[in-house]
C-alpha positions as CSV (number, residue, x, y, z in Angstrom):
1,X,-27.4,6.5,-82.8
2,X,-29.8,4.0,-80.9
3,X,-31.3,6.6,-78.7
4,X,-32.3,8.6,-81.9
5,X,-36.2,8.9,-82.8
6,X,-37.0,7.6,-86.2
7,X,-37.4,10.7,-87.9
8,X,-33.5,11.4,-86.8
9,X,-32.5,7.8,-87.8
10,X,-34.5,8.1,-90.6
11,X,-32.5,11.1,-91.7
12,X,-29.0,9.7,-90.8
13,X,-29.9,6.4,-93.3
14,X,-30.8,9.0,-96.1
15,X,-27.9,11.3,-95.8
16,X,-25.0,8.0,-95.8
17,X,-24.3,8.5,-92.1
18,X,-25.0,4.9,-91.2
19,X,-25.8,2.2,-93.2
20,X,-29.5,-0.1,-92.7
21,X,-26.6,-3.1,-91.9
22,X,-24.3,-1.4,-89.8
23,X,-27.2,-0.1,-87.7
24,X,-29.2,-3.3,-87.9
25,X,-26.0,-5.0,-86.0
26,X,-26.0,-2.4,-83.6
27,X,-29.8,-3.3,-82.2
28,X,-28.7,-6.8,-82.5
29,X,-25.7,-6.4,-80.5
30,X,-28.3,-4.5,-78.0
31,X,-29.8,-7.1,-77.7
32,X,-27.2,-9.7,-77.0
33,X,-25.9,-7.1,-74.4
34,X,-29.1,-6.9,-72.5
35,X,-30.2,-10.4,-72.4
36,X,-30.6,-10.0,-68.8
37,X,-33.6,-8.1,-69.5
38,X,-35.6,-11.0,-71.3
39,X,-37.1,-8.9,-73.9
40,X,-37.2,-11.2,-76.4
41,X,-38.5,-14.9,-77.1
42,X,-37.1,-15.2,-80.7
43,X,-34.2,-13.6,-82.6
44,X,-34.4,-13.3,-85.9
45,X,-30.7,-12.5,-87.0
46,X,-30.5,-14.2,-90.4
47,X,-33.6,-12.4,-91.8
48,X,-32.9,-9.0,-90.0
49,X,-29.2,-8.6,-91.7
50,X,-31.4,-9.9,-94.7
51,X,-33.3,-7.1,-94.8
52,X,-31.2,-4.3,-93.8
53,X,-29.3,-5.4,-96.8
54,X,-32.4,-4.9,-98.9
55,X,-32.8,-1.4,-97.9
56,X,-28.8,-0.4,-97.9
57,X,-29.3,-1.2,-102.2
58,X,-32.6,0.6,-101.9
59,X,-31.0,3.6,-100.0
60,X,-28.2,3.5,-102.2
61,X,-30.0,3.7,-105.3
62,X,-31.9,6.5,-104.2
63,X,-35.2,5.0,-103.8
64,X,-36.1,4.3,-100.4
65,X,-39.7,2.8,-99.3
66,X,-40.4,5.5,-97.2
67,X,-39.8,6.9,-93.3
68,X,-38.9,3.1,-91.8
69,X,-37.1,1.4,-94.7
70,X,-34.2,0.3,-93.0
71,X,-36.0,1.1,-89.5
72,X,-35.4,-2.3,-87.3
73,X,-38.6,-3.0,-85.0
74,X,-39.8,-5.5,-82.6
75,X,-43.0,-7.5,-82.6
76,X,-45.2,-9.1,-79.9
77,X,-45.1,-12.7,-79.8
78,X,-48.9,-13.1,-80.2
79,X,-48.3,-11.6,-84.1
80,X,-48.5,-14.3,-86.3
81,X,-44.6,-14.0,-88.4
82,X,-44.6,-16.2,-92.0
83,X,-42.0,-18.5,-90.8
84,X,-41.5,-17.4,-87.8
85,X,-42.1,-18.6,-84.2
86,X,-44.9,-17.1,-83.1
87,X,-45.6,-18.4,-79.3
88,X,-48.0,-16.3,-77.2
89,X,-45.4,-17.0,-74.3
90,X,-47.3,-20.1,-73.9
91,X,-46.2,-23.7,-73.9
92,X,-49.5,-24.7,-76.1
93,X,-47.7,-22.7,-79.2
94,X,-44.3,-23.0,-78.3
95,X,-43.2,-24.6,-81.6
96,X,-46.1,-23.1,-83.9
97,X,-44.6,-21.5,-87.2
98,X,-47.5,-19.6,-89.1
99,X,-47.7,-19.5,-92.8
100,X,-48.4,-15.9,-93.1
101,X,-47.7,-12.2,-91.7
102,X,-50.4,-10.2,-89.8
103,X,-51.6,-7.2,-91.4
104,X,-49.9,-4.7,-89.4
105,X,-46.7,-6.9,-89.7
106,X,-46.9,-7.3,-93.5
107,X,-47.4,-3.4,-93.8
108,X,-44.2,-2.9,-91.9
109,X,-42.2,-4.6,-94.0
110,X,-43.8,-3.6,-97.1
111,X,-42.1,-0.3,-96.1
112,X,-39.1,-1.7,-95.2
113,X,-38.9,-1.9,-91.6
114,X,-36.2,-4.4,-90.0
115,X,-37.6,-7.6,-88.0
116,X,-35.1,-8.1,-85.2
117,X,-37.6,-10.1,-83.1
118,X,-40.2,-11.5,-81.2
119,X,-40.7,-10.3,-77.9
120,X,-41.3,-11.8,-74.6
121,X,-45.3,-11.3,-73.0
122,X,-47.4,-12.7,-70.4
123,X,-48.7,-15.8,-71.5
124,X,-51.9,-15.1,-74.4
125,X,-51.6,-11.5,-73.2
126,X,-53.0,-12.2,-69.5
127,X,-51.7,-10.2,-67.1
128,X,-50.4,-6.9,-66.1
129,X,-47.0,-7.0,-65.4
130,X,-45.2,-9.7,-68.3
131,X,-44.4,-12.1,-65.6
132,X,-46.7,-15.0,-66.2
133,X,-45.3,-16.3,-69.8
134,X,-43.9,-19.5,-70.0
135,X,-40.3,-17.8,-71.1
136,X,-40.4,-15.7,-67.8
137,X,-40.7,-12.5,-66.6
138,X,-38.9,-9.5,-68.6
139,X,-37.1,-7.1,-66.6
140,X,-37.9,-3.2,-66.4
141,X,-34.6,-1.4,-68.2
142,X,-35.1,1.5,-65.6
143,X,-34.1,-1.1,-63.0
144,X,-30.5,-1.1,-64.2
145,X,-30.4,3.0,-65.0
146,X,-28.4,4.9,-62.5
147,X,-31.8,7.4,-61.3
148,X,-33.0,4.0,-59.7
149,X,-29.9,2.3,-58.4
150,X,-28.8,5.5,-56.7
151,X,-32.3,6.2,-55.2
152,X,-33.0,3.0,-53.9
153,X,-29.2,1.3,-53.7
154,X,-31.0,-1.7,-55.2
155,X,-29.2,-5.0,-55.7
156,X,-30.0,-6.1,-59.5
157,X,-30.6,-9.5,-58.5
158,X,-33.0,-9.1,-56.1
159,X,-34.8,-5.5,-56.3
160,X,-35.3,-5.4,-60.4
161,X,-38.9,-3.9,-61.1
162,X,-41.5,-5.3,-63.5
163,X,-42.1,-4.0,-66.9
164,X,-46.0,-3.8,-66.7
165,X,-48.3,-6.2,-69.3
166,X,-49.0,-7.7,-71.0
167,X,-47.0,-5.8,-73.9
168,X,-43.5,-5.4,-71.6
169,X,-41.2,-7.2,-73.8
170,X,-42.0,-4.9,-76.9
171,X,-41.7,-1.9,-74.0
172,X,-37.8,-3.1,-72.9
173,X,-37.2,-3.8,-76.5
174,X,-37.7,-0.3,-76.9
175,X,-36.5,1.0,-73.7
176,X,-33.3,-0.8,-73.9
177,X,-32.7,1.2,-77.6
178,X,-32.4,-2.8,-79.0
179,X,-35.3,-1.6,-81.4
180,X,-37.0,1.9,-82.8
181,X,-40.4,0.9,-82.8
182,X,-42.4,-2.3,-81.3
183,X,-45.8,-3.7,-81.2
184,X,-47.5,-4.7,-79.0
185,X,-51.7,-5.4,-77.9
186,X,-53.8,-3.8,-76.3
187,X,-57.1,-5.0,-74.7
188,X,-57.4,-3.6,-71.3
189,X,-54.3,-1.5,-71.2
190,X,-51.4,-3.9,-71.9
191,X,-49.8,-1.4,-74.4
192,X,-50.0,1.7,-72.6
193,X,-49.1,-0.1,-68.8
194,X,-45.3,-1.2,-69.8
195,X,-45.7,2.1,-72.1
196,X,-46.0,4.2,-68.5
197,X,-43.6,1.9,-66.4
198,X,-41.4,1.4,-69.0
199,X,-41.2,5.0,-70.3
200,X,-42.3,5.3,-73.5
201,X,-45.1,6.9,-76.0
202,X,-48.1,3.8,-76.3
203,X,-50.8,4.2,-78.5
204,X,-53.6,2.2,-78.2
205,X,-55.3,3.8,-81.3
206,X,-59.7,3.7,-82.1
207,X,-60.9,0.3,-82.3
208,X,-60.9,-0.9,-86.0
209,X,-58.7,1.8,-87.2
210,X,-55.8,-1.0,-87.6
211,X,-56.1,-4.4,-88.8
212,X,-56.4,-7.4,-86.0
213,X,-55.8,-10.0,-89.1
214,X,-53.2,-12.2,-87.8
215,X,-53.2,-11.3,-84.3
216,X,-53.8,-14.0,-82.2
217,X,-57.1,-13.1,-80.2
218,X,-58.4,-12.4,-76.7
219,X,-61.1,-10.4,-76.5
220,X,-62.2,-9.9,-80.1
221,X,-64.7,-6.6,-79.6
222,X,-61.5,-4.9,-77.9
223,X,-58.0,-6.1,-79.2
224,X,-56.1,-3.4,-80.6
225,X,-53.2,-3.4,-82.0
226,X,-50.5,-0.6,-79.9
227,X,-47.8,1.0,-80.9
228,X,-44.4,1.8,-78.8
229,X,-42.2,4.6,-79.5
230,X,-39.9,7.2,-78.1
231,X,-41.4,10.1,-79.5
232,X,-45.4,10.8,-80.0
233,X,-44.2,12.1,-83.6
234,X,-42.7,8.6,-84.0
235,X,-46.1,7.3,-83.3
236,X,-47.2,9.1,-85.5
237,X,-45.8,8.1,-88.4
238,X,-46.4,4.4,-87.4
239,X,-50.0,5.1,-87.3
240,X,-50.5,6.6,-91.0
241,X,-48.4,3.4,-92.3
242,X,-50.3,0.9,-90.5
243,X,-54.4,2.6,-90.5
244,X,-57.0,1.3,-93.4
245,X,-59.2,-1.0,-94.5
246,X,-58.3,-4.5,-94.4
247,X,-60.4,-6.7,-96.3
248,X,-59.5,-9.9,-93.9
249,X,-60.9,-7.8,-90.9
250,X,-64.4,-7.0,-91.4
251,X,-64.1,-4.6,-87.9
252,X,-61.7,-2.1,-89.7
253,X,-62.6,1.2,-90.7
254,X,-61.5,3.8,-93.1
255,X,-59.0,6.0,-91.7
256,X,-60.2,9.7,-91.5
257,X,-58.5,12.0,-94.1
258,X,-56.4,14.0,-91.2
259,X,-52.8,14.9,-91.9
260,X,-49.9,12.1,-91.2
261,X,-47.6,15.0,-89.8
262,X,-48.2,16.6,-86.3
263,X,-48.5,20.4,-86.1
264,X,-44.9,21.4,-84.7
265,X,-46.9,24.5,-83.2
266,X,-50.5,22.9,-82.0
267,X,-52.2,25.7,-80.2
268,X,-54.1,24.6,-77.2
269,X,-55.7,27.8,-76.4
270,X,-58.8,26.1,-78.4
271,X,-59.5,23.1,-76.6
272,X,-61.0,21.6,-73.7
273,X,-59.5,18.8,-71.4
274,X,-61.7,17.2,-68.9
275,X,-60.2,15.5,-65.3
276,X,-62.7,12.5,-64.7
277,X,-63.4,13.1,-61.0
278,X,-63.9,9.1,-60.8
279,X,-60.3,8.8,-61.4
280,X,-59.1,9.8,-58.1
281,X,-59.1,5.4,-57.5
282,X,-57.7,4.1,-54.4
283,X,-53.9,2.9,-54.2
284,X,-53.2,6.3,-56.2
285,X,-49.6,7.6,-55.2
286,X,-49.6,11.0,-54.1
287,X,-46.4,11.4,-57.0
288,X,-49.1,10.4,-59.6
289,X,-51.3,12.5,-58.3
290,X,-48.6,15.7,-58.2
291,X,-47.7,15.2,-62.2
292,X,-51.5,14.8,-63.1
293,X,-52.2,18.1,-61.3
294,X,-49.0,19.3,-62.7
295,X,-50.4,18.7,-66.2
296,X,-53.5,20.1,-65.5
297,X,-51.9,23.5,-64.5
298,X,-49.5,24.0,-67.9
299,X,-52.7,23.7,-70.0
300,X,-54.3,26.4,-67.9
301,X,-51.7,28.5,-67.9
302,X,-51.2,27.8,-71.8
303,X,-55.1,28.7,-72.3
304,X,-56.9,25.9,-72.4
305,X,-59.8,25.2,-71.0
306,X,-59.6,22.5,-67.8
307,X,-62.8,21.0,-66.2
308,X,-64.0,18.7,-63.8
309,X,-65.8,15.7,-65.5
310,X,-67.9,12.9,-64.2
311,X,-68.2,9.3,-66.0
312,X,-70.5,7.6,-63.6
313,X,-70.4,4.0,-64.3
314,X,-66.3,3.9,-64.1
315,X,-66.8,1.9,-60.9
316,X,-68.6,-0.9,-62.7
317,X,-66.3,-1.4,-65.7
318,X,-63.4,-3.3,-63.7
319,X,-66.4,-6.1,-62.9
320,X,-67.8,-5.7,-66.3
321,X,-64.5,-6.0,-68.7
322,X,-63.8,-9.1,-66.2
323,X,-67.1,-11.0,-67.2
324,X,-66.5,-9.8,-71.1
325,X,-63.1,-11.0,-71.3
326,X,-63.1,-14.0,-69.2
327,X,-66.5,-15.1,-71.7
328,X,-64.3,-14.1,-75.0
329,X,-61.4,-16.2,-73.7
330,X,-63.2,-18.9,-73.5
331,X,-64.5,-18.9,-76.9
332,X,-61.3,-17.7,-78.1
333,X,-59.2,-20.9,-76.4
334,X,-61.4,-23.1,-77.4
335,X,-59.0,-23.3,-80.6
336,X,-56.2,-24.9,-79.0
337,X,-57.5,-28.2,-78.4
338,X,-54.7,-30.8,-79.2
339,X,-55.7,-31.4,-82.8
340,X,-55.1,-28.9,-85.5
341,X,-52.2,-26.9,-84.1
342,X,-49.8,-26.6,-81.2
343,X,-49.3,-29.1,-78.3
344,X,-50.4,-32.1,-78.4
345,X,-50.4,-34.4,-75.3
346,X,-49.3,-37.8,-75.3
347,X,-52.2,-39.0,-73.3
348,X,-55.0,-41.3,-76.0
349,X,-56.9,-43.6,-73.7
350,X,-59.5,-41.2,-75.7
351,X,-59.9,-38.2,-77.5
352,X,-61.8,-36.8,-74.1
353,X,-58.6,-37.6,-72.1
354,X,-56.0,-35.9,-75.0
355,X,-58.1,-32.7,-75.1
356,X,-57.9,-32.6,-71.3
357,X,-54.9,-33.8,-71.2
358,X,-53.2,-31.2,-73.6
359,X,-55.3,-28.2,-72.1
360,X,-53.6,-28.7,-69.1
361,X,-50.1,-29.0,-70.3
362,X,-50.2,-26.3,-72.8
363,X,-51.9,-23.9,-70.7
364,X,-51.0,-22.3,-67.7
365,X,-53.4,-21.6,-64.3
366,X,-54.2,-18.1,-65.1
367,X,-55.1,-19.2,-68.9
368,X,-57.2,-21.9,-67.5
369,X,-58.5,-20.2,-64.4
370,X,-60.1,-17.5,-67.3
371,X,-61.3,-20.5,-69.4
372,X,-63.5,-21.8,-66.5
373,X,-64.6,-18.3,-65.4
374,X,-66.2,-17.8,-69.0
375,X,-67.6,-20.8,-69.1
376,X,-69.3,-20.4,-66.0
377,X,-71.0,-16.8,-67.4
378,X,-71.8,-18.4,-70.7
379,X,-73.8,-21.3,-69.0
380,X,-77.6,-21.0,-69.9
381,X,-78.6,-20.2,-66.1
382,X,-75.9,-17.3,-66.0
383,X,-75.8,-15.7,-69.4
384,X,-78.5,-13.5,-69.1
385,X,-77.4,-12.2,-65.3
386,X,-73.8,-11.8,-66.3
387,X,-72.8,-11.6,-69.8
388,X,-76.0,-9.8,-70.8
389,X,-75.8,-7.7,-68.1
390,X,-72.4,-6.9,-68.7
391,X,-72.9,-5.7,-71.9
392,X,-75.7,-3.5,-71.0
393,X,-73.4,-1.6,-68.7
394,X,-70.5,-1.6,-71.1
395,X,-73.2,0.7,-73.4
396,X,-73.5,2.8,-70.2
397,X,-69.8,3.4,-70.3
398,X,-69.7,4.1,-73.5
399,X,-72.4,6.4,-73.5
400,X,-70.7,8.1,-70.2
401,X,-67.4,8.9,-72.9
402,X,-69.7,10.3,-75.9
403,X,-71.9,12.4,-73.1
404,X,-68.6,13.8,-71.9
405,X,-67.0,14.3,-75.5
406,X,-70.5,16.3,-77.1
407,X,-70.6,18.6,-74.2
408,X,-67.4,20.0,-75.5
409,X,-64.9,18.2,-73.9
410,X,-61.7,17.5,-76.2
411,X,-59.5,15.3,-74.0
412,X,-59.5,13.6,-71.3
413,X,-56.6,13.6,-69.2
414,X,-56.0,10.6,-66.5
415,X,-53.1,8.9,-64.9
416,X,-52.0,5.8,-66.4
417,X,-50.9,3.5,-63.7
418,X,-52.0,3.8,-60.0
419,X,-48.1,4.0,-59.0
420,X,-44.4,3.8,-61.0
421,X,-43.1,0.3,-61.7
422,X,-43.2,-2.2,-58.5
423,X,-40.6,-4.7,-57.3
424,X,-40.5,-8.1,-59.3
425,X,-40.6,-9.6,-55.7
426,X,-43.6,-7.2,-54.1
427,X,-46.0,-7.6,-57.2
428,X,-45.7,-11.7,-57.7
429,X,-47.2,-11.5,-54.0
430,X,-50.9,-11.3,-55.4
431,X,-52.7,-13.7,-57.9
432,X,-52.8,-12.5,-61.0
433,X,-56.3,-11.7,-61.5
434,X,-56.1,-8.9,-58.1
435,X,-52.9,-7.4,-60.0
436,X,-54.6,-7.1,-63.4
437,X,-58.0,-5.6,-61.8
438,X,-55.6,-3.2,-59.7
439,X,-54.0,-2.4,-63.0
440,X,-56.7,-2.2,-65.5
441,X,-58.6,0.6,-63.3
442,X,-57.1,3.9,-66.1
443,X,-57.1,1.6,-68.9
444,X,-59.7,-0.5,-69.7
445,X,-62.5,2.2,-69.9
446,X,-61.3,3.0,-73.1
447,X,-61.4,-0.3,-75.0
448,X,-64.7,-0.9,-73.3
449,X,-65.7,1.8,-75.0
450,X,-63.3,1.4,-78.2
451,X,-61.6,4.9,-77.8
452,X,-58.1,6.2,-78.8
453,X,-55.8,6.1,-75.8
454,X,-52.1,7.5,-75.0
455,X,-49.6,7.0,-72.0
456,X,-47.0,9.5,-72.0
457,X,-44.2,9.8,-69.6
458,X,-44.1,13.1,-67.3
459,X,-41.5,12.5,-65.3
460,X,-39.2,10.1,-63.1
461,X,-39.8,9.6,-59.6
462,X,-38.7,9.7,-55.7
463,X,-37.6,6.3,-57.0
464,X,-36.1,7.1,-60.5
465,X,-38.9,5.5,-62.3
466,X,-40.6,6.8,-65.1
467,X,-44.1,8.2,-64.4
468,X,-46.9,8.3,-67.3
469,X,-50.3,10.2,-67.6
470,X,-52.7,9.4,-70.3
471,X,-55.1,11.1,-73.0
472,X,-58.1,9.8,-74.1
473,X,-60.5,11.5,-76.8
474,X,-63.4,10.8,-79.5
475,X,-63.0,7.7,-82.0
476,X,-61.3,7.9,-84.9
477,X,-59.5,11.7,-83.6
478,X,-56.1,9.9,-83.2
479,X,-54.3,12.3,-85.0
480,X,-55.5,15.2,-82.8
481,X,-55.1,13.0,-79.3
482,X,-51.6,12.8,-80.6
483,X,-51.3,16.5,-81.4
484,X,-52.1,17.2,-78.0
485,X,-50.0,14.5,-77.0
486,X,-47.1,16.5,-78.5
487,X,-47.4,19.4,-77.2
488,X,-47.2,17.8,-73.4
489,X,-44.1,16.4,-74.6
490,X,-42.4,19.4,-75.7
491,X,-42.9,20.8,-72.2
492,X,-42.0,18.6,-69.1
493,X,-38.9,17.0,-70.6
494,X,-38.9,13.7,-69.7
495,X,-35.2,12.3,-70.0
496,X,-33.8,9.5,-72.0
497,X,-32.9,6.4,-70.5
498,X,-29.5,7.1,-72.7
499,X,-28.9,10.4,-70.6
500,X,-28.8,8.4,-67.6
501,X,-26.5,5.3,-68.8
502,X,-27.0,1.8,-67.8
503,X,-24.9,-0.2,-64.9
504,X,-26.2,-3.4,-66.0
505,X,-22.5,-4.0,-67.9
506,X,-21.4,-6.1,-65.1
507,X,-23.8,-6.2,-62.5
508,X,-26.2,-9.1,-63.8
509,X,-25.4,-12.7,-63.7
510,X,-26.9,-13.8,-67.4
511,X,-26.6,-17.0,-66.5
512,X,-29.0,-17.5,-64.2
513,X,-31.2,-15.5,-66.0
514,X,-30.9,-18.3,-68.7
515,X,-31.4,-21.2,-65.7
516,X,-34.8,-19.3,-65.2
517,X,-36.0,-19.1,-68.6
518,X,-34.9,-22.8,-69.0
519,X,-37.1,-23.7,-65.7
520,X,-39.8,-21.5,-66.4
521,X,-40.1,-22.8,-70.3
């Protein structure tokens, strides 16, 4: 029942073959089972059997809210919960309850979704691989699936792999079937990386077309809220729930009048998908490589048209998404200064010395290590030859996508990751900033340039690790990247985790995982 999609659970609620309680104390049992994992920061038990509850007397009086009521989901910690914790993964907000719901939250449980939790991150969303938050690192669920243990005889202790970030505690919540559906951010690709290494549908979907009200910010100009399923149809119907106007995010736009339900049938004999020839990037594995041109080949052979397609000023948006976000952090962290919310320090020889002080308690050295970069390109003697700059060539980027797009161009289809998941152990030998600009390379183009995104996985590899590719196409043409997104699907027959069971039963030692949580926290 947890490996289901949601239309299937959906369906099985509806027709009486499992209560919302029953299988609301199944995810939660999930979870308890694979604590190993570190998925989650918070639990929320109490209010989870709370609102199953609610949706078994909906269910059973015939009136359900729609496709998720009784649906339980996950949330990324930097989603502000009413009454919930809401932490970032960061010691400045370990205790911070907020008063209210972010929009996209609010609107899942106006349709009678199930909050099992809060889920683990890199700390304020920097990083690439969920291993930087003050909770810990979470744990790839592929590390304990028999594909990878009987490729690489790995001991679970030592040779786990990384989840990707900065979203990878919504990704193992979903991998680890402890949740249907999760949420996570996406800003330079922490959505669709732990969607790829983790392997799972992420959608990061047009910029504006979902609500950022009540997600704690980054970069403002290109936060998006993602969305993690199993299924792109599952996607799908998280995306028509959670699209619109929001009148408490004056960035959102109307959603376009498209159907909700993807074409079982989409014909592909009419479009046109374009391989950007910039994204043959160093450091690309030769397996990535194999599944992209695999891709490639099916639409051919399906009818489509495939062409080579040049976006020139890819090389420059690693430096200039760098400049952009380190300058919005900045301005964004600013906030957390000791007095209105979050950690205080106990330091008051003066109200210099507790902002200080509390800064560097609350943050951690990749937070602050951003914090000074921005600072330095928002000084008056280096805004106009980096920030300005930056943005000039972020319009050349984004003019690259729309040149590309009006020539006829439908999709464009790219790898997602440079490689499948790496060793906990070989990743946390570089800084974070090399990792994330390693990482970002596939990503961030597309929320430089405020696009709709989607990693898919393809296939596992020599390794047993799941492989994703991803789509990008016009704003606001979700519906239709998805469609296409779908039909990949249906043909390479990517395998459930469930088909491959999980040896982590008694082969992980929980309790130290708790002694590093407790030391890292």
């Amino acid at each position: 029942m947890l490996s289901l999609t949601i239309k299937q659970v959906s369906l099985a609620l509806r027709e009486g073959r499992i209560s919302p309680t029953e299988l609301c104390r199944r995810c939660l049992n999930r979870i308890k089972k694979t604590q190993h994992l570190n998925a989650y920061i918070t639990v929320t038990e109490e209010l989870a059997l709370k609102q199953a509850q609610e949706a078994e007397t909906r269910l059973l009086q015939g009136a359900p809210k729609g496709p998720l009521d009784g649906i339980p989901f996950a949330v990324k910690d930097n989603y502000c919960t009413e009454n919930i914790r809401t932490t970032c993964a960061s010691r400045m907000l370990r205790d911070y309850t907020p008063p209210y719901n972010a929009t996209v939250v609010q609107k899942l449980i106006d349709q009678g979704a199930v909050l099992v939790g809060k889920t683990n991150m890199d700390e304020f969303a920097m990083g690439s691989g969920s291993t930087d938050g003050a909770w810990g690192p979470v744990r790839n669920p592929w590390s304990y699936a028999a594909p990878y243990r009987e490729q690489t005889g790995a001991s679970p202790d030592s040779d786990w792999v990384i989840t990707g970030g900065s979203s990878g505690g919504s990704a193992a919540a979903v991998a680890s079937l402890s949740s249907y559906l999760a949420l996570g951010s996406d800003t330079g690709g922490s959505n669709r990386h732990p969607g790829a290494f983790c392997g799972l549908v992420a959608l990061k979907p047009t910029y504006g077309l979902l609500s950022r009200h009540g997600l704690i910010p980054l970069v403002n100009s290109m936060d998006v809220p993602g969305i993690m399923t199993r299924s792109v149809s599952d996607a799908a119907v998280v995306l028509g729930i959670l699209q619109g106007l929001d009148i408490r995010d004056s960035t959102t736009i109307p959603p376009p009048s498209s159907l909700a339900e993807l074409p079982e049938d989409f014909d592909v004999k009419n479009i046109c998908v374009g391989i950007p020839k910039e994204y043959h990037a160093p450091g690309l594995s030769e397996e990535t490589v194999a599944q992209w041109s695999r891709v490639a080949d099916m639409f051919e052979r399906a009818g489509a048209k495939v062409e080579q397609v040049s976006l020139p000023h890819t090389q420059y948006s690693i430096v200039c998404y760098h400049v952009l976000c380190c300058a919005e952090v900045a301005s964004n962290m600013a906030r957390f200064d000791g007095l209105e919310y979050g950690h205080r320090s106990e330091v008051n020889s003066s109200t210099e010395a507790m902002y200080a002080s509390t800064r560097h308690e609350g943050f951690n050295d990749v937070v602050r290590g951003r914090i000074l970069s921005g600072n330095y390109f928002l000084l008056k003697q280096s805004y106009q030859h980096y920030y300005v700059k930056a943005q000039k060539v972020r319009r050349l980027i984004a003019d690259d996508f729309k040149r590309v797009f009006s020539s006829g161009v439908d999709v464009l289809l790219t790898p997602t990751t440079l490689t499948d998941a790496a060793r906990y152990s070989d990743f946390t030998q570089e800084d974070n900033q090399t990792r994330s600009t390693q990482e970002d390379v596939f990503t961030q183009p597309a929320n430089i340039a405020g696009l709709p995104a989607v990693s898919l996985p393809i296939a596992l590899s020599r390794r047993g690790l799941p492989i994703g590719l991803q789509l990008i196409g016009p704003a606001v043409q979700d519906m239709k990247l998805l469609s296409v997104a779908q039909w990949i699907e249906q043909r390479v027959g990517f395998p459930s985790i469930s088909d491959h069971g999980d040896s982590s039963k008694s082969s992980i030692d929980t309790r130290r995982t708790e002694r590093e949580q407790t030391s890292a926290a």
